[in-house]
N, C-alpha and C positions, 0 to 999 in steps of 0.2 A: 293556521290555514296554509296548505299547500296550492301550489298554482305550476300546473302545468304549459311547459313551453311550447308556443306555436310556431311555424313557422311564419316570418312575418307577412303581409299583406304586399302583392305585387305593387298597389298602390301609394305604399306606404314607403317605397323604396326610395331613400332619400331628403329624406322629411323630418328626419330626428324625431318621429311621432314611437311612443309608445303606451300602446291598448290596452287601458285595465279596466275591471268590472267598476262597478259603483261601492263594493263595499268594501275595494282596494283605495279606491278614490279617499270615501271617508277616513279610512285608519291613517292614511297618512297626512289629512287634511290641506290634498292639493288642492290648485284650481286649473282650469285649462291654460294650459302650455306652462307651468310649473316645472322646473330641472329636476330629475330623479336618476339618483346614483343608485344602477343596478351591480351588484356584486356578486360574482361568480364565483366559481373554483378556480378557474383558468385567465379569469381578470376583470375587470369591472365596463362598463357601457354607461355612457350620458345621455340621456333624451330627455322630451319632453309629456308630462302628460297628458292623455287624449283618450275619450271615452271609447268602448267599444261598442260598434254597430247592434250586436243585438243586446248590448246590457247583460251581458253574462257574468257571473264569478266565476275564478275556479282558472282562470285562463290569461295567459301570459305575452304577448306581440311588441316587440321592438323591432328598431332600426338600428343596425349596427354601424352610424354615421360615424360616432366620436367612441373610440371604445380603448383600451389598452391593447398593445400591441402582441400578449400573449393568446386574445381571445379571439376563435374563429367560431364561424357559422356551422361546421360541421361539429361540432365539440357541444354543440346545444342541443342534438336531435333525441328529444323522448327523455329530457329530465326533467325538474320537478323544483322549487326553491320554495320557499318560506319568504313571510312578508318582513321576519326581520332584515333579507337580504335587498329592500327596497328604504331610501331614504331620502327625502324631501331635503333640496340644497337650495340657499338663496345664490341670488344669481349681482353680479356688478355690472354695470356698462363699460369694457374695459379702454384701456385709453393707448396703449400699444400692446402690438405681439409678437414674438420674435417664433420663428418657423425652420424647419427643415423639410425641405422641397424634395419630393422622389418624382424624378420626369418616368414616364412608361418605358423609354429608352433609351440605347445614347444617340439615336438620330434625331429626336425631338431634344433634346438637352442640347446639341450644338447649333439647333435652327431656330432655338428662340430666343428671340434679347430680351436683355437684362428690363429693360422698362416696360415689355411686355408684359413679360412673368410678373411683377408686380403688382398690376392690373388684375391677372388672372387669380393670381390667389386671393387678393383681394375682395375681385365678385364672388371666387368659390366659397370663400367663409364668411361673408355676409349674414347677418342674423343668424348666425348659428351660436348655439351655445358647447362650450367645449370645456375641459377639464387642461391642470399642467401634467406634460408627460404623456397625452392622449395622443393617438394620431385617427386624423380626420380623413375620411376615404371620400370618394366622389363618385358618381352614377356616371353610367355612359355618357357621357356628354360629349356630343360634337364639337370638332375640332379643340378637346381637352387637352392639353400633353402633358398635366400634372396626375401621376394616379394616387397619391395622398400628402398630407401635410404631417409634420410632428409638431406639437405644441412643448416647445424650448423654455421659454421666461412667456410671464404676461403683468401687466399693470395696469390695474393695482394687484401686487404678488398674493396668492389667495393657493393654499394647498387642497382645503376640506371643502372648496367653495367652487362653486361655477362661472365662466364669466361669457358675457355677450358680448359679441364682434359686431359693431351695429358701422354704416360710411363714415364716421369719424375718429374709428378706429386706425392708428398707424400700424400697418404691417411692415415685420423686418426680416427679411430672409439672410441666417446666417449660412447656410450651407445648401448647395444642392446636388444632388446624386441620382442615380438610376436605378429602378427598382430589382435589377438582379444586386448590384453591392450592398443597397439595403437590406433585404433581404437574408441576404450572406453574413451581412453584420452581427445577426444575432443565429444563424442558423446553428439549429443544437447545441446550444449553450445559453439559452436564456435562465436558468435554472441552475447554471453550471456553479457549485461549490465547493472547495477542496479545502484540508486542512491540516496542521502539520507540514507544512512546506512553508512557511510563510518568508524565510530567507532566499527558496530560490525561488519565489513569486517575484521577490523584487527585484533577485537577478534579470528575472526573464524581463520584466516587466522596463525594466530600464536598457536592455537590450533594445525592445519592439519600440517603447515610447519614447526613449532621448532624441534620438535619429530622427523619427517623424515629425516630432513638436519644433526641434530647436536647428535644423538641417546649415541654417546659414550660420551658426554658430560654431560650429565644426570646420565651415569652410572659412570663417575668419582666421579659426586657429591655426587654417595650415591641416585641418587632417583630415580622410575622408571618411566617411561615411561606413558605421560598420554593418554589414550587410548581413551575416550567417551566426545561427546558433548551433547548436547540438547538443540534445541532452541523450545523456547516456543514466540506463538504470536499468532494472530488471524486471521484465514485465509484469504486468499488473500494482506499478506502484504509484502510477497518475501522470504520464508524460502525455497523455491527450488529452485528458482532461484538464490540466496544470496549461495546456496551451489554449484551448479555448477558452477558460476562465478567465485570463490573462487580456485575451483579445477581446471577449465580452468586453473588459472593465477599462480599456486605453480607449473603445470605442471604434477599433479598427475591421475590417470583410477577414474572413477565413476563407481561403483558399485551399483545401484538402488534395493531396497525389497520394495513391497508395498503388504498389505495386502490380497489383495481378489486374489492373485497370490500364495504366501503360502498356504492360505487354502485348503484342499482336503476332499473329500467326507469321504474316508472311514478310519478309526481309524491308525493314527500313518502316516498320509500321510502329514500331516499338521509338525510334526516335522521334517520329510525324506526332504521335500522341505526347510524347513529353514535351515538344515546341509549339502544341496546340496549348496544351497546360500553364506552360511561362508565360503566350503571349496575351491569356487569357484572363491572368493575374495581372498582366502588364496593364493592359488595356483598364480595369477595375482601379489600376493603382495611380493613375490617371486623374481618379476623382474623389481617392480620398485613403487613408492609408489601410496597407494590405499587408497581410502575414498569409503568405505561400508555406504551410505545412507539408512536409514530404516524412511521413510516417514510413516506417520500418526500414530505412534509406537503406540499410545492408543488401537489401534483393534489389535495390536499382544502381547501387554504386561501393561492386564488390569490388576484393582486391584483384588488379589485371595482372598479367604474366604467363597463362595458359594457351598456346595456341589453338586449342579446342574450344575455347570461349569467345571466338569473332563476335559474337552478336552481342554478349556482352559487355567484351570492351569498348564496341561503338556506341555503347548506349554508356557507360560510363564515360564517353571524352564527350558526347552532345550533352551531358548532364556537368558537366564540368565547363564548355561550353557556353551553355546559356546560364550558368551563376558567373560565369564573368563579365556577362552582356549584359548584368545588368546594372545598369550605370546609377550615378550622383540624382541624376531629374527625376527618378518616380519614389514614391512613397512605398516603396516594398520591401519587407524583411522575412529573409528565410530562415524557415525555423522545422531543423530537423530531430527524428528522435530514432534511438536504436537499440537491443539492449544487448548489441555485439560488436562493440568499437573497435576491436582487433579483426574485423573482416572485412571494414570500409577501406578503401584504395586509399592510400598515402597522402594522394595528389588533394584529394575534398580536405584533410585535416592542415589546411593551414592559412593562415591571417589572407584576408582578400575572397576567402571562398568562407571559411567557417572561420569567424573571426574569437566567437570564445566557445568551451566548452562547460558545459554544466552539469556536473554528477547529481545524480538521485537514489543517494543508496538506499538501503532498506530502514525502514522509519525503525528510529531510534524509541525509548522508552516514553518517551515526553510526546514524541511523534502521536504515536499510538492510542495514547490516553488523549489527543485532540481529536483524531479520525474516530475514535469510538465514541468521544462526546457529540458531534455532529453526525454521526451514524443513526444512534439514541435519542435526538431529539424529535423527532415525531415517533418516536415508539412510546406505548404505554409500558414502561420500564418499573419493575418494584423496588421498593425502597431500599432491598436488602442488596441489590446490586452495586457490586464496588468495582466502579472504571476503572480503577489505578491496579485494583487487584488483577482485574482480566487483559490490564496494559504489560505486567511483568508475564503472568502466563504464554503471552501469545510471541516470545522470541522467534523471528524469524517471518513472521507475519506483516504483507503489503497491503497495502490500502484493499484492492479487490480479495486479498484472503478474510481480513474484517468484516468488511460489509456480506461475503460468504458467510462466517458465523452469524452475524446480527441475525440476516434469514433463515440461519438453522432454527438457533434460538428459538425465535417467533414461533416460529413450525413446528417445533417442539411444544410450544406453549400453546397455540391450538389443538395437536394431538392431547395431549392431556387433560383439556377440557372438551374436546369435539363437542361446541358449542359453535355458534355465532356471534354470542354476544362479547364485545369486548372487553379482554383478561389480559391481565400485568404479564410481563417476561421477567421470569423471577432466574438469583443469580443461579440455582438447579439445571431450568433451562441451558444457560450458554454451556456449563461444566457440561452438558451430555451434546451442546454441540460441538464443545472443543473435541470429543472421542472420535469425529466423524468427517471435519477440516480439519484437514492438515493443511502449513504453508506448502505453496505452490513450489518453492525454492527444493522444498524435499520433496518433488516425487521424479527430479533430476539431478540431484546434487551426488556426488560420489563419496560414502562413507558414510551420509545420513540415513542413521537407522530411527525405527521407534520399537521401545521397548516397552513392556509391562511395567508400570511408576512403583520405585523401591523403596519402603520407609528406612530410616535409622533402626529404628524398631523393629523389623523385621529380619536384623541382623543380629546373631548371640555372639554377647562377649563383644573384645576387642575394642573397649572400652577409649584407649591411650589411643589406638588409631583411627578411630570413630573423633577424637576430641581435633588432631593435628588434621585430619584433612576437611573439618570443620573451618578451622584457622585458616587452613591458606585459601580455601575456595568458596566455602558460602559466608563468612564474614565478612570479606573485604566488598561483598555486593549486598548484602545486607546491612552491613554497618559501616560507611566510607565515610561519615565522619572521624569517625575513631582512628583507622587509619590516616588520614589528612592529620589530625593532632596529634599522632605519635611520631610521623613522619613515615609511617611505614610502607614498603611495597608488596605488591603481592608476590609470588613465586612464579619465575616462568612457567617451570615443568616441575613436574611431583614425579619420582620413578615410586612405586609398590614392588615389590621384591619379599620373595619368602614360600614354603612351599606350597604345591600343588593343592589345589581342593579347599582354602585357608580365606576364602571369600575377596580376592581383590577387584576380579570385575565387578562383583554384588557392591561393595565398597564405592565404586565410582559411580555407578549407577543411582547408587542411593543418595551420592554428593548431588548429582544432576537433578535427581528427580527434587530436592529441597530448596535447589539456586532455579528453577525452573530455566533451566541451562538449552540451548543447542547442543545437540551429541551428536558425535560422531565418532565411530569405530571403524578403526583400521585395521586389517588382517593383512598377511602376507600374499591371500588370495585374490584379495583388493589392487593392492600393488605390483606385482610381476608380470612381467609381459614382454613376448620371447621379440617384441619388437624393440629396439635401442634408443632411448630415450625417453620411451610410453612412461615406466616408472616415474623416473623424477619430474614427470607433466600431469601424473596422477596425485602426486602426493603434494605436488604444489596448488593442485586445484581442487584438493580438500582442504588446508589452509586458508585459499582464497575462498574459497565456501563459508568456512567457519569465520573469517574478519569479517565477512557479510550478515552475519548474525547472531553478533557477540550480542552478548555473555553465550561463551563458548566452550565444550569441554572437547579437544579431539584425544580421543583413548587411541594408543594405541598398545593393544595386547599382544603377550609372547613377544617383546620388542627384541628379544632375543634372535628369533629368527628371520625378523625385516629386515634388520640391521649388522648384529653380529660387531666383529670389533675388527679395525687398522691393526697389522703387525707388518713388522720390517719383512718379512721372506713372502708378502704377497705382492702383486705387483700392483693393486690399487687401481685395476682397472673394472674390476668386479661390478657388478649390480648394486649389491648391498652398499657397496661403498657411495658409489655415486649418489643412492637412496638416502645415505648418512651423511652427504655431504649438503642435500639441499635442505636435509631436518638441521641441522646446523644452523644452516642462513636464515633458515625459518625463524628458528627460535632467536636467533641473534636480532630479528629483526630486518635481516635485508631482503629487495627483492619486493617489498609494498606497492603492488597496483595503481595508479591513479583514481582507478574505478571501484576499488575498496573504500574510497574514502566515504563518511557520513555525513558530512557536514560541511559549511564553508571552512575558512581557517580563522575568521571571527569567532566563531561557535567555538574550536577546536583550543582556543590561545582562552579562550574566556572572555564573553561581555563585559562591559561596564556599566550596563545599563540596568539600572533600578528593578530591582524580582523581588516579587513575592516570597515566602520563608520555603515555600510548599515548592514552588519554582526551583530553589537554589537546591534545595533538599533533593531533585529531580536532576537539577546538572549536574550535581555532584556526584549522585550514582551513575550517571550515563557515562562520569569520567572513568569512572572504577571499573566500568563494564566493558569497555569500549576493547578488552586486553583477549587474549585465545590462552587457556590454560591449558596444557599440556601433560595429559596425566599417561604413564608408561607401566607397564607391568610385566613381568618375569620371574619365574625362576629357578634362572640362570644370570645371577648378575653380574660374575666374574665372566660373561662373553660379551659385555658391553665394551666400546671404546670409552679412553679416558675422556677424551673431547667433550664427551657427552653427559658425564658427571659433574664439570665443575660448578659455580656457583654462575648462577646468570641464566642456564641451559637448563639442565632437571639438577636444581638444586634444592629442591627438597627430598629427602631419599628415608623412606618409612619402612621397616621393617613389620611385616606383616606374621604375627608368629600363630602357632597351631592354637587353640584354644585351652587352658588351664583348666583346672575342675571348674572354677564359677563359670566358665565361658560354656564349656561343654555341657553344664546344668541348662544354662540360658537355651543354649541350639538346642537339646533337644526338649523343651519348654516349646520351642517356637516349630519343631517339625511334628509335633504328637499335637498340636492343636487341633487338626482337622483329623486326626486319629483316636476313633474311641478306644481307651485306653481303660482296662480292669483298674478297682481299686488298691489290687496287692502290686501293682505296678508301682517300686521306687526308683525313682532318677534317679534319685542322687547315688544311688548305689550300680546303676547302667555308667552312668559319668566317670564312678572311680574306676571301674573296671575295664574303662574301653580308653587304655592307655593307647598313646602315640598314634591317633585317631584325631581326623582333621574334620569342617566343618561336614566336608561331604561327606567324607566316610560316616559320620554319624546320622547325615540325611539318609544317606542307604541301611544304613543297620535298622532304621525304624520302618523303612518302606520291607525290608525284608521281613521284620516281626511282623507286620500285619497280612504280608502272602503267606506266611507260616501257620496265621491263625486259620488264614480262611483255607489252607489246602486241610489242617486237622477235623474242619467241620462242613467239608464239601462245598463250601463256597456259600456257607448260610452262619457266619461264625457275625457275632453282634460286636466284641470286643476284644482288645490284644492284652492276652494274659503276660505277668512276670516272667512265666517260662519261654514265652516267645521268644520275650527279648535274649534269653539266657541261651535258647539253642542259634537267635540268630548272631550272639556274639562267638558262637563258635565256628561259622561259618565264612562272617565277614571278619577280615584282618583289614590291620590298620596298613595307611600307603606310605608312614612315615619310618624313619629310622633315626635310630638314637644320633650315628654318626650325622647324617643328611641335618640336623637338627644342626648338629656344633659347629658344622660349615658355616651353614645362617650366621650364626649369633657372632661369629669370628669377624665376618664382613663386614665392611666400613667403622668397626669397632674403634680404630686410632683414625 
């Protein structure tokens, strides 16, 4: 039986009375004024039961006296419940209550005494029956200064149970406050849950709570009080969220600043708003503690030195200003976030203004697989769905990228059934919404491409180089056990070298596409720039890209002409050199960001704390992972510097060679698939004859045989005859030479 909700009875306002039919009455075998726990969506209400005037069913009237604190009166208009959401509670006479007092303002909270208030709460919750954890609201009452109560402890301690406040009840008021910090206390963030972060929860969290809780502890030691955080991370990974959550759970007001709210049109309005801000936290902070939030701090406290930015830097030294004003006596901690730490002014990064700071890089493997399991929990998810599988695919991917696919997913999964009714998200689903999110990181990052996914398989022949670049790049993240037990490492940089058209970009692509790797492609087009220093700020910030969402592969192709080689008759002031001089450091390791980092440096040294097998199996690929592999291609390999070959740098060096008859069978196997091909067509007799022929040359020889078919039959030709191929190998020549060959095979030989 459904029962639609009413609005309740003006009469009824205050009364903890709630109106049910008679054959609600029955089912739940109350009597009058019996406790009835009504339970919501949005949160539960306590009343009493009480017939309705005309004896109706069907119909639903309470009193939202005693109710939980997510549930309003606007959120009930024109729904509908079931009688399972109605249950009959025994009730105790209780014998103390401990309380949290919200006065209407701060004028009535510093003009009422303490043994007043007493009194007052006292009559107001007289014969009321209430729940723990509820809070109790009161009717216009004259001369009232309380506008509700929160129900803290009660005794005898009763969770499932209701209890009566009858005059022999002891009321204990732990706390009182004023209903905007109430208010504020949970404001958007009642709800609030993050995951994957649970190390810098407790960073933040003992930043916000040590300070509030234990203040005079600090001041015995001799030290003060730390006042300022800053997290730094890359948007969309949970720095506002991770802050409210945090404040939700120490139980402290959120105070929110965000930029384009401070700013004012006209001179000196931009500082009046942020001194209205502080002293507004202040005042809050007064009565109970406060975390003052200043999101996106970069647009309020850039770097100064511009004389063109007056208005700026006065708003930068009043934002500098009032975090030094605020002193040891109030209960507040600032807590900023930004995700451009090299733009904030100097003067804000240091102990007394921002006393620690806290990196949030981009979730790691483990990360991901937690954010997707709390993602998925109220999804109808199918069985076939494997979280750890769509945790390795999604490299590079923040919390808001995730929770984007979850929604494709879904959306996809109603498309498919455009029904109503509810249908699983099968693991189908997310693969077609991986083709459609991408991370956020790539559609600004420099050098991040996406390419069409390359099998192994899809490459013929080169069997030996197919096997070595297996080894250095998708085993050490596929299998880091193995490594760990041999003691092995992976290879900085791989160089590929060997002629033209011989598949080495296809080669690395296919590596990427199997490690479900971050890729990144470098060209010469990428890097050059007629401005003096642009280069080597370019190629460092694809690097720094790529540490941001290892497992990483940056390619860079033709490295021949990025780079080129050091000789004594140049004067090494060159582009190229400089360009060669920071891929050096790179690879040598020097030059690491603060802001690259992943993790704290417990995480990064190894826990000691007790894991799971499935757990340890998880950190120990994140260890493996955690590296930028460096793969290079050329050739021209005798134009590389020596620097750059030795062991440590691109010390893995693979020679890439044209393809043999079995290889050349395989490619053209693999290019005549989607070409109908006659049955007097033999490869293997195209193969032997199409000497010093590389993979492309033999890609083209076959796209020419089938334009040859179709110009012989007008453009109506069904299939590519033997002789195609025989007029189109007389056409296309091969792009190698015998010489160009013995070079190859000569190099790196001793």
């Amino acid at each position: 039986m459904a029962l639609k909700l009413l609005p309740q009875d003006p009469k009824d306002e205050g009364t903890q009375r709630c109106r049910l039919g008679p054959t609600v009455f029955s089912f739940l075998g109350a009597t009058l004024g019996s406790p009835v726990r009504i339970t919501l969506p949005d949160g539960c209400c306590l009343c009493t039961a009480w017939p309705r005037h005309d004896m109706a069913d069907g119909y639903l009237q309470f009193d939202l006296k005693c109710r939980t604190r997510g549930l309003k009166e606007s959120k009930l208009r024109n729904q509908t419940v079931s009688l399972d959401c109605l249950k009959l509670l025994t009730c105790h006479r209780l014998r103390r209550v401990t309380v949290k007092v919200v006065f209407k303002n701060r004028a009535l909270k510093k003009s009422t005494p303490t043994a007043l208030l007493q009194e007052v709460v006292k009559e107001l919750l007289r014969n009321a029956h209430i729940c723990l954890h509820h809070v109790v609201t009161f009717g216009p009452i004259l001369s009232n200064p309380v506008e509700c109560v929160e129900i803290l402890s009660m005794e005898p301690a009763t969770t499932e149970e209701a209890g009566l406040v009858t005059p022999k009840t002891n009321i204990a008021i732990k706390e009182a406050v004023t209903l905007d910090w109430y208010n504020r206390s949970t404001e958007d963030s009642a709800n609030t849950v993050v995951a994957g972060m649970d190390s810098i929860s407790s960073s933040l969290k003992e930043m916000i709570d040590l300070p509030l809780r234990f203040p005079k502890t600090f001041q015995k030691l001799g030290l003060s009080v730390p006042r300022g955080v800053l997290l730094v991370g890359p948007p969309g990974v949970g720095k506002t969220l991770l802050v409210k959550a945090v404040t939700r759970e120490v139980g402290a007001c959120l105070v929110c600043i965000n930029g384009p709210v401070i700013y004012g049109s006209r001179p000196g309005e931009s500082e009046e708003n942020l001194r209205r801000a502080f002293e507004e936290a202040r005042e809050l902070s007064s009565e109970g503690p406060t975390v003052l939030f200043i999101d996106e701090i970069d647009s309020l406290c850039p770097k100064r030195g511009s004389s063109s930015n007056a208005p700026e830097n006065r708003l930068v030294a009043q934002l500098l200003t009032l975090i030094d004003g605020v002193g040891g006596g109030n209960d507040m901690v600032i807590v900023a976030a930004t995700n451009r730490p090299d733009a904030l002014d100097p003067a804000l990064r240091r102990p007394g203004r921002i006393d620690r700071e806290i990196i949030i890089g981009t979730p790691t493997l483990k990360q991901r697989k937690s954010i997707l399991q709390l993602i998925t929990d109220n999804m109808p998810v199918s069985n076939d769905v494997n979280l750890l599988e769509l945790a390795e695919i999604t490299t590079g991917y923040v919390g808001a990228d995730l929770t984007a696919l979850c929604r494709e997913a879904a959306m996809q999964a109603v498309i498919h059934t455009s029904s109503d009714s509810v249908n699983t998200v099968r693991m189908s689903d997310f693969y077609e919404a991986l083709k459609k999110i991408q991370p956020s990181s790539f559609r600004s990052g420099v050098g991040l491409t996406d390419f069409k996914p390359v099998t192994w398989d899809q490459i013929g022949g080169l069997e030996d180089v197919k096997l070595k670049l297996k080894q250095s790049i998708e085993w050490p993240i596929k299998f880091p056990e193995a490594f760990v037990r041999m003691g092995l490492a992976r290879p900085k940089g791989i160089l590929l070298y060997g002629p033209s058209g011989c598949a080495k970009t296809t080669l690395v692509k296919a590596a990427a596409t199997s490690c479900h790797c971050c890729f990144l492609s470098v060209s010469g087009a990428d890097l050059f720039s007629p401005y003096v220093g642009d280069s080597e700020k370019i190629l460092s910030q694809v690097f720094r890209q790529a540490r941001a969402n290892t497992p990483a592969i940056v390619f860079l192709d033709e490295i021949d002409a990025i780079l080129g080689s050091r000789s004594v008759g140049k004067t090494g002031h060159g582009v190229q050199e400089r360009v060669l001089s920071i891929l050096l450091n790179e690879l040598d390791g020097v030059g690491l960001k603060l802001t690259e980092r992943r993790g704290n440096k417990a995480e990064l040294e190894g826990d000691s704390r007790e894991q799971s097998e499935s757990d340890k199996e998880l950190d120990l690929q994140e260890v493996f992972n955690k590296d930028v592999v460096v793969v290079a291609a050329t050739n021209r390999p005798d134009m590389l510097d020596d620097a750059l070959l030795r062991p440590g740098r691109l010390d893995k060096v693979i020679y890439v060679p044209p393809p043999d008859q079995k290889g050349k069978l395989s490619v053209l196997k693999i290019c005549t698939k989607k070409i109908p091909i006659d049955s007097d067509v033999s490869l293997e007799d195209i193969a032997a004859q199409a000497n010093l022929f590389s993979g492309a040359d033999l890609e083209n020889l076959c796209k020419e045989a089938a334009l040859l078919a179709l110009q012989e039959n007008n453009v109506e030709a069904t299939t590519v005859k033997h002789k195609h191929f025989e007029k189109s190998l007389e056409t296309v020549k091969p792009s190698l030479s015998h010489k160009e060959l013995e070079c190859y095979e000569k190099m790196f030989r001793n």
